[in-house]
VEXDREN-2710 file (C-alpha; in Angstrom, 1 decimal):
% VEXDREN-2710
k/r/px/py/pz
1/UNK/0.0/0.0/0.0
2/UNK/1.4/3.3/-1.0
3/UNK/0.6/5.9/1.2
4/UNK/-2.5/6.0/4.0
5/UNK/-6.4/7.4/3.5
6/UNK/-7.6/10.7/4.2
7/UNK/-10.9/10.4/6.3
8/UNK/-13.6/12.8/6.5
9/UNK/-16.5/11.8/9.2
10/UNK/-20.0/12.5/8.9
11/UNK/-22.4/12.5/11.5
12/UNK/-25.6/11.8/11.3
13/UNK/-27.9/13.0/14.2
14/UNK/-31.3/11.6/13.6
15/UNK/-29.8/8.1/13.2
16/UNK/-26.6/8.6/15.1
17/UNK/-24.5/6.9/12.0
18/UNK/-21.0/8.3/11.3
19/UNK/-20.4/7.6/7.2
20/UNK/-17.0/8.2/6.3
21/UNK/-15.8/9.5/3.0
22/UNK/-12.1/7.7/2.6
23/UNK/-9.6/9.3/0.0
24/UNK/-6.6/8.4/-1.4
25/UNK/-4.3/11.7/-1.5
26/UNK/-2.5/10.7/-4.2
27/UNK/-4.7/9.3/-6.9
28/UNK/-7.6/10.9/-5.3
29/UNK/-10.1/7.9/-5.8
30/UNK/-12.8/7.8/-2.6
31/UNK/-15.0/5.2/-1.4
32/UNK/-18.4/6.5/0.8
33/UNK/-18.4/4.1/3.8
34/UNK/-22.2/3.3/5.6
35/UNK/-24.1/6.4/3.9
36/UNK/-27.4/7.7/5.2
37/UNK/-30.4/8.6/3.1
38/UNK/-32.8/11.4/4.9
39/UNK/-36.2/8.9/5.7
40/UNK/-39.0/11.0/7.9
41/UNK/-40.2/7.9/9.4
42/UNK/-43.7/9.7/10.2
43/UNK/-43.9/11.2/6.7
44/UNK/-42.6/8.7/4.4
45/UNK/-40.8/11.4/3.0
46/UNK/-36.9/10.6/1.8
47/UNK/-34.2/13.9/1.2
48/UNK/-30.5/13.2/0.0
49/UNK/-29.2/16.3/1.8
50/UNK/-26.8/13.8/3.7
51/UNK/-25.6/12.0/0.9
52/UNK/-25.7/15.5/-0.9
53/UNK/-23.2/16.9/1.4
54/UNK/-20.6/14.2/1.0
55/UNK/-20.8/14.3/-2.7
56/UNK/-20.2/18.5/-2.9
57/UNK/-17.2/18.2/-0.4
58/UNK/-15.8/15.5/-2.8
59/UNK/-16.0/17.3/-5.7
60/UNK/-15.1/20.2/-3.3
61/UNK/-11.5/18.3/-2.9
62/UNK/-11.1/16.8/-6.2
63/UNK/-12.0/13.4/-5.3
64/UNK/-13.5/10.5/-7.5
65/UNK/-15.4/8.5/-5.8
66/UNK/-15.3/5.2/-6.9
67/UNK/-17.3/2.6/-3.8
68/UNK/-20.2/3.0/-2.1
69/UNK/-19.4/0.6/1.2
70/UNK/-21.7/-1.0/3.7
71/UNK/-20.4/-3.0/6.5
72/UNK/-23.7/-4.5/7.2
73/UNK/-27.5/-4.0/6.1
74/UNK/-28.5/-1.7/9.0
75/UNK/-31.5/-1.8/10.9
76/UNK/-31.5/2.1/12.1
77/UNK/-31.2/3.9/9.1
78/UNK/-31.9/3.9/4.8
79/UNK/-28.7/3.7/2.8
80/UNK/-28.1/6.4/0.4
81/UNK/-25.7/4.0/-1.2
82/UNK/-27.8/4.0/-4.6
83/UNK/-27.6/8.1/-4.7
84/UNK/-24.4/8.0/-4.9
85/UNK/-24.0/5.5/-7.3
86/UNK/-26.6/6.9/-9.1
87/UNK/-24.4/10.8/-9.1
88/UNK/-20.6/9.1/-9.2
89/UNK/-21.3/5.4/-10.8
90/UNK/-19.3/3.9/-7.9
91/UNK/-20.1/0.4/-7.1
92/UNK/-21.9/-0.5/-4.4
93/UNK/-20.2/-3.7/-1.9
94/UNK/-20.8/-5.4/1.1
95/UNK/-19.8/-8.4/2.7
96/UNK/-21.1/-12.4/1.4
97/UNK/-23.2/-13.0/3.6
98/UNK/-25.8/-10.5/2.9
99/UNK/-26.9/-13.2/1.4
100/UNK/-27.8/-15.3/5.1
101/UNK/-29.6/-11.8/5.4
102/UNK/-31.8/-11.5/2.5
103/UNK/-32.7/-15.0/3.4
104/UNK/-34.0/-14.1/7.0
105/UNK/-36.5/-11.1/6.3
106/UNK/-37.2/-12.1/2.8
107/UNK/-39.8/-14.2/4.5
108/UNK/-40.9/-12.5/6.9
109/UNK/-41.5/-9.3/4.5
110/UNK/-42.9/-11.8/1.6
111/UNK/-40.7/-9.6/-0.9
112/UNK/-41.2/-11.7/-3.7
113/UNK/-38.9/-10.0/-5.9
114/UNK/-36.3/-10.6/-4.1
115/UNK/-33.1/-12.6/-5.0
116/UNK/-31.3/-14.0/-1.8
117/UNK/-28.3/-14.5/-3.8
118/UNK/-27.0/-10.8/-3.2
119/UNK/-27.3/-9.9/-6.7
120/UNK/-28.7/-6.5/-6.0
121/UNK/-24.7/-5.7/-4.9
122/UNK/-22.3/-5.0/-7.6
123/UNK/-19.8/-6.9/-5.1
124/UNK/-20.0/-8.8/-2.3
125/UNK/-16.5/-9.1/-0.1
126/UNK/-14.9/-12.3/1.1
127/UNK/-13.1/-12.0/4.6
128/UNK/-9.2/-11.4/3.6
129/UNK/-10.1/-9.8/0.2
130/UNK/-8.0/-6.9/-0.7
131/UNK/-9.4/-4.3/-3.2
132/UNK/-7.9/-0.7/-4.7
133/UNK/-9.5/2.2/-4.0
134/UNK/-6.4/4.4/-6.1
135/UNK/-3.1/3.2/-4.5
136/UNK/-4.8/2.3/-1.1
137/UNK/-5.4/-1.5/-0.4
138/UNK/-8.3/-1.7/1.9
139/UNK/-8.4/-5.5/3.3
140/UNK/-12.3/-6.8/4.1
141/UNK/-12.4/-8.7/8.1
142/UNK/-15.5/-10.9/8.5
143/UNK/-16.4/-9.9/12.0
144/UNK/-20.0/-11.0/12.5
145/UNK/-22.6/-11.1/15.1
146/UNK/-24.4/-7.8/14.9
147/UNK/-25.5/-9.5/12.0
148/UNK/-24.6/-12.9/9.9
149/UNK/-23.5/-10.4/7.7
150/UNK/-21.1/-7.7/9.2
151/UNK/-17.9/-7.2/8.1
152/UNK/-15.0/-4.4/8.6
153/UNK/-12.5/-2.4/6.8
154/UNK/-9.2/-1.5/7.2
155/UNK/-7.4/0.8/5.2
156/UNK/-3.7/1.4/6.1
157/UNK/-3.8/1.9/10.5
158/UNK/-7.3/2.9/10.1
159/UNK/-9.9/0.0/10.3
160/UNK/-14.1/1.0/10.3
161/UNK/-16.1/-1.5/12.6
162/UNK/-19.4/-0.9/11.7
163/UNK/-21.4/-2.1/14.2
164/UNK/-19.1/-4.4/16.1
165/UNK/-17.9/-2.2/18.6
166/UNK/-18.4/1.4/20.0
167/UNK/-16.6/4.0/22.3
168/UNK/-14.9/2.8/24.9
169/UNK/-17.5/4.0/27.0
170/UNK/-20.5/2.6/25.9
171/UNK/-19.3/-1.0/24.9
172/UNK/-20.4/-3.3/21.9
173/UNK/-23.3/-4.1/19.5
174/UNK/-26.4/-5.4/20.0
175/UNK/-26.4/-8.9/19.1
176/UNK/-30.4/-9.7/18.5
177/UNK/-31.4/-9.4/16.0
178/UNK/-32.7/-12.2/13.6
179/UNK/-29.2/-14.0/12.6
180/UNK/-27.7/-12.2/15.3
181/UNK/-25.2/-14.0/18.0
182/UNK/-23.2/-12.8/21.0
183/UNK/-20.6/-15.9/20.7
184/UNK/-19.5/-14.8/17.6
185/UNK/-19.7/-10.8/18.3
186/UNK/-17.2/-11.3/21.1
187/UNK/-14.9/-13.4/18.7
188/UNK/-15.4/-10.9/15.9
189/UNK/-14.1/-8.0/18.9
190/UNK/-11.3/-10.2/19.6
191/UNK/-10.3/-10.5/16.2
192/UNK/-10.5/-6.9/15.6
193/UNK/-8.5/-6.5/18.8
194/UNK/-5.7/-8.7/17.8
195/UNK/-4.8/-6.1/15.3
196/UNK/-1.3/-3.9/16.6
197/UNK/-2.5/-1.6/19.7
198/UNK/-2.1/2.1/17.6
199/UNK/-4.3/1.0/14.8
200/UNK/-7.3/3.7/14.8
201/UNK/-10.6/2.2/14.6
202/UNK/-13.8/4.2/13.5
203/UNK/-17.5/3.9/14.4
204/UNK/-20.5/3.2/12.5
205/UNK/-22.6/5.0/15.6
206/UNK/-22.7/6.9/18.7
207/UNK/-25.1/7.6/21.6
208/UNK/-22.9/9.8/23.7
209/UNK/-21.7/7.4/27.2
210/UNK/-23.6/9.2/30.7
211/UNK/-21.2/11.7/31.7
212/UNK/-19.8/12.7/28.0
213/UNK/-21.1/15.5/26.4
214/UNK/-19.8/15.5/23.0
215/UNK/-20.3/12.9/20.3
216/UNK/-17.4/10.8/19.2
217/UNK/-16.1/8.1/16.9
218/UNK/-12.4/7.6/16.9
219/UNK/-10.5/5.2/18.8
220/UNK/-7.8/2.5/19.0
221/UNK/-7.2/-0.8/19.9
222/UNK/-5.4/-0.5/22.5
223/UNK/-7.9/1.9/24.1
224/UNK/-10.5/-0.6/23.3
225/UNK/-8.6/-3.5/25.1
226/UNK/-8.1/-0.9/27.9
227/UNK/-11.1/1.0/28.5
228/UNK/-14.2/-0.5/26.7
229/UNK/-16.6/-1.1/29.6
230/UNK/-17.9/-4.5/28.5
231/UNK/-14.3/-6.1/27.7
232/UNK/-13.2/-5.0/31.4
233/UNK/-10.8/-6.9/33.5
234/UNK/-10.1/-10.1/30.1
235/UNK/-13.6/-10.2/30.5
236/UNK/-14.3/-14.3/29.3
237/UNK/-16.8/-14.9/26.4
238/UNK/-19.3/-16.7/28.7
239/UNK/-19.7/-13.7/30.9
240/UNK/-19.6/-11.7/28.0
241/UNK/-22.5/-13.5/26.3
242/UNK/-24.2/-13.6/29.8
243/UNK/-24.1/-9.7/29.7
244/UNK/-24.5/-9.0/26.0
245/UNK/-27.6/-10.8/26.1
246/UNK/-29.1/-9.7/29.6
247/UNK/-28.2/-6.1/28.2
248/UNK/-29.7/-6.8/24.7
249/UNK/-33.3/-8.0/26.6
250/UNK/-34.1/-4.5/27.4
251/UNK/-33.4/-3.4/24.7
252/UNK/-36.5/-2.1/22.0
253/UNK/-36.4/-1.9/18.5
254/UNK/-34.6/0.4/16.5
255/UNK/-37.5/3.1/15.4
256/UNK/-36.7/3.0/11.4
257/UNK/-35.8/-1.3/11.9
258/UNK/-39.1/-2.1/9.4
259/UNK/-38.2/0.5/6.7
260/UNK/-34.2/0.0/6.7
261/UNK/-34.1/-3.7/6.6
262/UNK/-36.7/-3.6/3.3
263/UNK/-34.4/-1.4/2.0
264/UNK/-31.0/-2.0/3.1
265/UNK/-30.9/-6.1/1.6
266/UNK/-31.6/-4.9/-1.5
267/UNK/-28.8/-2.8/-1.8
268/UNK/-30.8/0.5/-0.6
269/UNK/-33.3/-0.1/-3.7
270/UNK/-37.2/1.1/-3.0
271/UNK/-39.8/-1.7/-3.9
272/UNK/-41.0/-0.7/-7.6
273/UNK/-43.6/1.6/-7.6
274/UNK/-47.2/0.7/-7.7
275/UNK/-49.5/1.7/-10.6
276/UNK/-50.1/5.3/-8.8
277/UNK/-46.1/5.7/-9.3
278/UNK/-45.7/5.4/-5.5
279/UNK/-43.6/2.7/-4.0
280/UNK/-44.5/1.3/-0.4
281/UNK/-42.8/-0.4/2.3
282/UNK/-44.7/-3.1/4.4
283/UNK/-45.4/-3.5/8.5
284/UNK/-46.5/-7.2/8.9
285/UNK/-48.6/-7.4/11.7
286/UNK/-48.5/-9.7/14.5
287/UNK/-51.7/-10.1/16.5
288/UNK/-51.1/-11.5/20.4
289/UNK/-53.7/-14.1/21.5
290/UNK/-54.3/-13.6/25.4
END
């Protein structure tokens, strides 16, 4: 690798994402890591202001941006990967097993037009694949558990976690969800952790920890093996699990969950519209028998 990545961080309030827009200085090929689309969840309405404002900086700095990069198909937020595509013709990747994914909540959606083979990517990433983005080599890590699907990326000493860990001071990822699994989260940390202690790791969220008052995303290893308040003290994987999923019982529902995932596995696509031109997203309904 010749050279390491610029990094621009952009945070996203409503969904407290952080997408990163990740240059190369000298070729100045980008890629557009975990972009948000605008969704007002009580409006249906969608705006590309966020996505908007990465793009004009880019062109801002000369920059061609070249991937549109997810490390998983989130459950908190619409991915704005397809604008960009759409504006710049970058590709759009994520890891292999989106694929585990699509197959989980095609079902439960009934999206019939639906491939579960990942087709709807133009590439999906095996862990230890190395791609260009200019002269930069950014290597993929599988580092599931969120999700069947997550992976990272590391690109020179920086590596983005997506949602496999966050600050310090607030601990890990939910592990859930529907193909989620706290075994594997806290050997996907490890793994991530194994890399050398100065290597700078980048968040796909924040919530600001009680007793911080400013929103941050940038951290290390070895603060992570240090500080992060659920790895304390060598902390084992059984009492890991034992907390992850104790913590993970209280917790509710991302509010945009329903619209993101119908999204999200299919590469940030809308269904087609319906004969009125408007497409819809779908709320299967559960009724409780008492």
């Amino acid at each position: 690798m010749t050279g390491a990545p610029d990094i621009r961080a952009y945070f996203d309030e409503p969904t407290n994402t952080i997408s990163y827009l990740v240059s190369d200085p000298a070729s100045k090929q980008a890629a557009v890591i975990d972009p948000v689309l605008d969704y007002d969840h009580h409006s249906g309405e969608v705006d590309t202001r966020s996505v908007e404002k990465i793009l004009a900086d880019a062109k801002a700095a000369g920059l061609s941006i070249v991937w549109a990069l997810e490390t998983h198909a989130h459950a908190d937020h619409l991915s704005g990967a397809p604008y960009i595509k759409a504006k710049t013709g970058a590709k759009i990747g994520i890891g292999e097993h989106i694929k585990d994914v699509q197959r989980i909540f095609r079902p439960l959606f009934n999206i019939q037009d639906l491939k579960a083979d990942g087709s709807d990517f133009d590439h999906l990433f095996k862990d230890g694949e190395v791609f260009k983005v200019g002269n930069l080599d950014i290597e993929v890590m599988y580092t599931p558990g969120h999700t069947p699907a997550d992976i990272s990326y590391k690109a020179g000493n920086a590596m983005f976690v997506g949602d496999t860990l966050f600050m310090p001071d607030y601990g890990t990822a939910r592990a859930d969800f529907p193909g989620g699994d706290a075994h594997q989260l806290y050997k996907s940390i490890k793994k991530v952790l194994s890399l050398p202690p100065a290597t700078r790791l980048f968040m796909c969220h924040d919530y600001k920890a009680p007793g911080r008052s400013v929103y941050a995303w940038e951290t290390t290893v070895q603060e992570q093996r240090d500080r992060n308040v659920h790895l304390a003290n060598g902390r084992s994987e059984e009492d890991f699990v034992k907390m992850r999923q104790a913590r993970d019982a209280t917790l509710s529902a991302p509010t945009l969950l329903l619209p993101s995932i119908q999204v999200n596995i299919r590469a940030g696509a809308f269904p087609a519209a319906e004969d009125n031109g408007v497409p819809y997203l779908k709320i299967p309904v559960t009724f409780k028998r008492h």
